[in-house]
N, C-alpha and C positions, 0 to 999 in steps of 0.2 A: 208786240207779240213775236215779230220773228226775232228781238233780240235773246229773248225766253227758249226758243227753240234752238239756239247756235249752244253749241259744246262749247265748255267752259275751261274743259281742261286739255282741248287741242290748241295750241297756241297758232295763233293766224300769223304773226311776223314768219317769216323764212329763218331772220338770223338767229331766232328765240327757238326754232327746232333746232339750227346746223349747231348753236351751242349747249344744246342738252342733249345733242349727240356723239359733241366732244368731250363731256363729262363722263360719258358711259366707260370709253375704256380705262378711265382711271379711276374710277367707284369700281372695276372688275379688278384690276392691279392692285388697288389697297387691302385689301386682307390678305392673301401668300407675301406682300412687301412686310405688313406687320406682321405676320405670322415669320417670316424668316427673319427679323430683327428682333421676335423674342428668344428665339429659340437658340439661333447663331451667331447673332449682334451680341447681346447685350450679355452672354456670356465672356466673352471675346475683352468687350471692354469693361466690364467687373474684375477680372483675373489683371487688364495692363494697371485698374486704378488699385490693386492690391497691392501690386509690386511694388506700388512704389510709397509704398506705407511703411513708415521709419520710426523711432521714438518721440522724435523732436517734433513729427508732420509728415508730409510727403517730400519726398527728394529721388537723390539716384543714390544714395548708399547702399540699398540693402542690394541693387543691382551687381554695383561696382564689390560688394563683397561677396554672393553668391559668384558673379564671374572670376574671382580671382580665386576660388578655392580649387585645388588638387581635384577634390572631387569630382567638380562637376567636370572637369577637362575629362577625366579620365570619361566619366558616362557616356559624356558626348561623343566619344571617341567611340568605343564599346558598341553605342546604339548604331552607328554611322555603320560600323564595321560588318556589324551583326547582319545588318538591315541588306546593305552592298551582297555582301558573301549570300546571303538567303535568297536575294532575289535572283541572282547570276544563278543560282541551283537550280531556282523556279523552272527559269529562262530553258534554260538547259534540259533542265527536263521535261518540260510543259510543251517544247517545241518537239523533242523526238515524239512523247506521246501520242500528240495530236495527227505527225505524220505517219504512225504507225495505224493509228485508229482510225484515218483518211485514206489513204491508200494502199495499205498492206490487208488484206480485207484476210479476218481466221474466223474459227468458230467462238462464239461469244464476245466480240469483239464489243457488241449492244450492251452486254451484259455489263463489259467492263467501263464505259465509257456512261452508264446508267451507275455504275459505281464510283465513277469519279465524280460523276454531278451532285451523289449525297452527301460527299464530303463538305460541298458548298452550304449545309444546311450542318452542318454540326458547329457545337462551340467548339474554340478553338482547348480548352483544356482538357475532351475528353481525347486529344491524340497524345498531347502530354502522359496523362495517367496509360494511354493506352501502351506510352512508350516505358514507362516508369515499371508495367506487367512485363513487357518484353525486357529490356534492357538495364532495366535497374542494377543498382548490387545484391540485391536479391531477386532478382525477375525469372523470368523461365528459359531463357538463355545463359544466363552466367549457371544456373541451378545444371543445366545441362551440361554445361561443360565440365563442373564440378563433376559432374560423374562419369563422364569421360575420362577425366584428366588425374581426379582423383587429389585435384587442389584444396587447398583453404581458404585463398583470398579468390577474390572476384576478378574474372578474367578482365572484362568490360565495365569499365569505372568513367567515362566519357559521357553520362547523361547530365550532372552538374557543371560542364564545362560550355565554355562556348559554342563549343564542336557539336554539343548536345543540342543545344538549343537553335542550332543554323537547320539541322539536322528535322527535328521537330517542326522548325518552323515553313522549310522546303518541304515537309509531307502535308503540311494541309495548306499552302498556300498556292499548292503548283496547279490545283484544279481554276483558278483566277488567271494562269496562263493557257489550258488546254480548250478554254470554253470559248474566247475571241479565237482561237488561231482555227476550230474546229470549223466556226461560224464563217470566218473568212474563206477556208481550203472549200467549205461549200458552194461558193458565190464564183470559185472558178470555173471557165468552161470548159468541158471535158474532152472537146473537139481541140483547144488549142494546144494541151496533154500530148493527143492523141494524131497532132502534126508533128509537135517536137521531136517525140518518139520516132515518125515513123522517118523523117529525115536523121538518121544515126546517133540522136543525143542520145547517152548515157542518162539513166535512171539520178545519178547526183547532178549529172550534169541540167537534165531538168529541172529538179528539185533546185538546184540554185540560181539557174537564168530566169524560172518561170515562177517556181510556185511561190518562194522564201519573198522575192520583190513585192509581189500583191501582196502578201500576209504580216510586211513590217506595218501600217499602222495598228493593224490587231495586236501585232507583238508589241509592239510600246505602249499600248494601252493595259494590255496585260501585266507588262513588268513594271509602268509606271504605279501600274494598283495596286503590287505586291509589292515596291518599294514602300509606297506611301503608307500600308496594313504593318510591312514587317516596321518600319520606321516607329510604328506609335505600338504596337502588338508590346502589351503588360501580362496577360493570363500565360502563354505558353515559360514566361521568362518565370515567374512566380511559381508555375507547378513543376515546372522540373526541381524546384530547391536550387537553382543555380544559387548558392548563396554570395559567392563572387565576381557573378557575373552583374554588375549593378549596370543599371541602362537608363536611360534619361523617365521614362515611365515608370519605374521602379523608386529612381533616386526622389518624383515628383510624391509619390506614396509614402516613402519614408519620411520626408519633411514636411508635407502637410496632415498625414495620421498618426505616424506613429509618435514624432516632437513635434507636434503640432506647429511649425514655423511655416504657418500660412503664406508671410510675405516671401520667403525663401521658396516657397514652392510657386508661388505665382511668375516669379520670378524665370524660372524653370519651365513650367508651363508655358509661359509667352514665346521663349527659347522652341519649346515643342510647336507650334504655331506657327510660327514664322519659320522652323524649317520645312514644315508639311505644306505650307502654302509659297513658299517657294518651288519646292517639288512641283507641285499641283502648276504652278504659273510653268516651270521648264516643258513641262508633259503637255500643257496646250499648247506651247511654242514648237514642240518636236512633233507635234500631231498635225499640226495646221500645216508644217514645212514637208512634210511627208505628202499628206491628200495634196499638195500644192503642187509639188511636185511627180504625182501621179496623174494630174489631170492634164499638166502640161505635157506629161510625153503618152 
């Protein structure tokens, strides 16, 4: 009778509960482990087993001639270029913005810094067309100077160039540098501002002993994400019409859709990959050396 009455599915050993409670956290880990191996994994290594699909089987030829072509140097080069120059503009400009809309306090400052954050919600091709209205060969600037000027040809010819496209790509990517540095400049204390000061530093002089120090890991987290955005960023290069401006996300569209040379683009792709994820691997190394170095002094 009392065996009848004992619960069947409380286990009486101790070690038969402490090992069905070490199963717990890994029956909690298995589904986001498979869910991030279908999603992240398994494309990752679909695109390496593409590449290296040849006529004969698999090999490294399609590699070794993807790499040795003109083309792809020159992309790689382009996109590297592109990527560097757009985020240095970010950088540049992300950092005065933040310190004007932090401590240079005007009327609508809310306004404007509510209007930088919706930039964060647009696709990146409606600043392309919106630059294509402004500054195109036919847009409402060149149209205006023609009537000024009383020309023919278009004054402003620079939106199909690189120039264009750095240009494009610093307008909508600079609010990814103004949103950490805003976030950070909050987190300062405004007493310690307000010692600086009142001991004879200079307003730059502040701004570079005090405030710029705290706010480098925001800042490299910021420029790290705009590297990494402008590094793979296909839409803004595609709507301006750069048609000569070819860039490794561009070059991997042409060879995998338009001549369909699947393995040449996988090929290309991996190349994309493995420079994003080295980025990504530098920027936790430059992050972790920063906070390291902020906790020590």
């Amino acid at each position: 009778m009392t065996a009848l009455l004992e619960s069947p599915s409380a286990p009486s050993d101790p070690e038969a509960r402490k090992a069905g409670r070490s199963w717990r956290p890994v029956l909690w880990t298995l589904p986001p482990v498979l869910v991030v191996l279908l999603i992240a994994v398994y494309p990752i290594v679909r695109v390496l087993l593409e590449s290296t699909e040849t006529k004969s089987g698999r090999g490294v030829g399609t590699w070794s001639k993807v790499l040795a072509e003109e083309s792809f140097r020159n992309a790689l080069w382009r996109t590297v270029t592109i990527a560097v120059s757009s985020t240095a503009g970010c950088v540049a400009l992300g950092t005065f913005l933040a310190i004007v809309l932090a401590f240079v306090p005007f009327p609508g400052s809310q306004v404007v810094g509510r209007l930088i954050d919706s930039v964060l919600t647009l696709p990146s091709f409606l600043v392309t067309l919106a630059f294509t209205f402004l500054y195109g060969t036919a847009g409402a600037v060149n149209a205006l100077i023609d009537r000024i000027t009383g020309g023919t040809q278009p004054a402003l010819d620079f939106l199909s160039t690189p120039w264009g496209v750095i240009l494009a790509e610093v307008t909508f990517f600079t609010p990814f540098v103004v949103r950490p540095l805003l976030a950070a400049f909050a987190q300062l204390p405004r007493e310690q501002l307000d010692v600086a000061s009142s001991l004879g530093a200079s307003p730059w002089r502040v701004l570079r002993q005090v405030v710029l120090p705290e706010a480098w890991p925001a800042l490299a987290a910021g420029g790290s994400l705009v590297l990494l955005l402008t590094l793979n960023e296909f839409g803004i290069v595609l709507f301006t019409g750069a048609k000569g401006v070819i860039t490794l996300p561009a070059l991997i569209y042409t060879r995998g859709i338009v001549t369909f040379d699947l393995p040449g683009a996988a090929v290309l792709a991996s190349v994309q990959v493995l420079l994003s994820l080295s980025l990504y691997l530098g920027y936790r190394l430059l992050f972790a050396r920063l906070t390291g170095a902020r906790e020590e002094s």
